[in-house]
N, C-alpha and C positions, 0 to 999 in steps of 0.2 A: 504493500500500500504506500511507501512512500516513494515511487517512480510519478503517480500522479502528484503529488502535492509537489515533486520538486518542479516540474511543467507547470504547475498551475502559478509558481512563484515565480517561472524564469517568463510565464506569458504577463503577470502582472506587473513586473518590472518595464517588461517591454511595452506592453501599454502607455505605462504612466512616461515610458524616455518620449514614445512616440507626442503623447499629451504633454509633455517639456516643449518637444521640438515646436507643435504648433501652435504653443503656448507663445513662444517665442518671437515667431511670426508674425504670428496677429499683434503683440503690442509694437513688433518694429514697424509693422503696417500705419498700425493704428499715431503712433510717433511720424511718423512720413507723414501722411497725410496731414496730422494736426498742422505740422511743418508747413504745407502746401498750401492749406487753407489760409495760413496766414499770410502766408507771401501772396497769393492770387489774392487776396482781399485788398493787401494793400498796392498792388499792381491794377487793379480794380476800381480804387475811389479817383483815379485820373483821371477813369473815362465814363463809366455809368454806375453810376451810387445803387440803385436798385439790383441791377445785375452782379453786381460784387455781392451786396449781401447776401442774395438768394442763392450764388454758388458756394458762398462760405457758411451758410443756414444747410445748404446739403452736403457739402463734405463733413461739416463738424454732424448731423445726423449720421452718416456713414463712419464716424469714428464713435461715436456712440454703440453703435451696431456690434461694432470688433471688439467695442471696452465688454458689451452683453455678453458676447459669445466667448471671450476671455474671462468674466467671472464664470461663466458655465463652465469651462473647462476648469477652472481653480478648486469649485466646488463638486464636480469630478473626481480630484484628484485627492481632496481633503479628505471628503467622506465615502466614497467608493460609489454615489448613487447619481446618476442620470435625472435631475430636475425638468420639469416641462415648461413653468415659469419664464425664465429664461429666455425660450423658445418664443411664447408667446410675446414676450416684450419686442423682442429681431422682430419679429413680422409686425407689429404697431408701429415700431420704427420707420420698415422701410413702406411701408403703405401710407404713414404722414408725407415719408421722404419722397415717393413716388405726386402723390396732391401735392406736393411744393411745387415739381422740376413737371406737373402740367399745367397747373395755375401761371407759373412761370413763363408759360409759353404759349399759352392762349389768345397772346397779342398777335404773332403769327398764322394761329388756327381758326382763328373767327372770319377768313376771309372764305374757307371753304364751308360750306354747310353740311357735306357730308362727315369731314373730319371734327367740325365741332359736335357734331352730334353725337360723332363715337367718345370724344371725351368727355362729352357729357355721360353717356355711358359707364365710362372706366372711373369717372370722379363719382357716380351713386356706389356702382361697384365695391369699390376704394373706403366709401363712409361706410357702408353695412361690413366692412369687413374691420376697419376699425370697430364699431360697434360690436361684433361679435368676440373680438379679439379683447377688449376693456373688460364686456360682462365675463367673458371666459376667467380674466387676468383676475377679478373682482371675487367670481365662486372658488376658483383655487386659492388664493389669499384668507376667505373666509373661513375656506373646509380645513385650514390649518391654522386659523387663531392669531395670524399676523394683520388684521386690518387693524388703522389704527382708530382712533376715537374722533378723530374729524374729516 
């Protein structure tokens, strides 16, 4: 009986290098980017003040996304268990982030009727799906005792 346990220690190790590596990753991503965001921001107020902050309201969301998906991985690694939380927060994220970068672009889109109508489309889409992902984020928080008093 101890062939399996010593496998089951050399795969848990390996796991968790692997969950190092893209541990890793993700915050030097996440470090870049922030980097990015702030240089295009301020390469940005030269020319259109609105367009700079809407590109740097969606890169720092997309660094937010890699900070989520990097506590999942930490909390991973901590306690040995797979959260769904987490998960659900990534997809609010990037469904806010997705409504910014069309709203953002809708100065373009409203000359066509066919294409505004699709985003009109993919923007109810976009809020039911936010909605689902809140009440979702809202019952799990509850069915574990962490919502807070306000």
């Amino acid at each position: 009986m101890a062939e399996p346990t010593r496998y089951m220690r050399f795969f848990n190790g390996l796991e968790s290098l692997i969950y190092y590596g893209v541990a890793t990753a993700l915050a030097l991503a996440a470090l870049a980017a922030l980097i990015l965001a702030g240089l295009q921001f301020l390469q940005g107020l030269r020319h259109d003040l609105f367009e700079a902050i809407l590109r740097f309201l969606d890169t720092l969301l997309l660094v937010m996304m890699l900070v989520e998906i990097l506590h999942t991985i930490n909390i991973s690694l901590r306690q040995h268990v797979l959260t769904s939380e987490p998960f659900l927060i990534v997809g609010l994220i990037a469904a806010v982030r997705r409504m910014l970068v069309i709203t953002a672009e809708q100065s373009q889109l409203v000359n066509n009727p066919e294409i505004f109508r699709l985003m009109l489309y993919e923007l109810l889409l976009l809020g039911g799906i936010i909605l689902v992902l809140s009440i979702a984020i809202h019952i799990l928080r509850r069915s574990h005792g962490e919502e807070g008093n306000g």
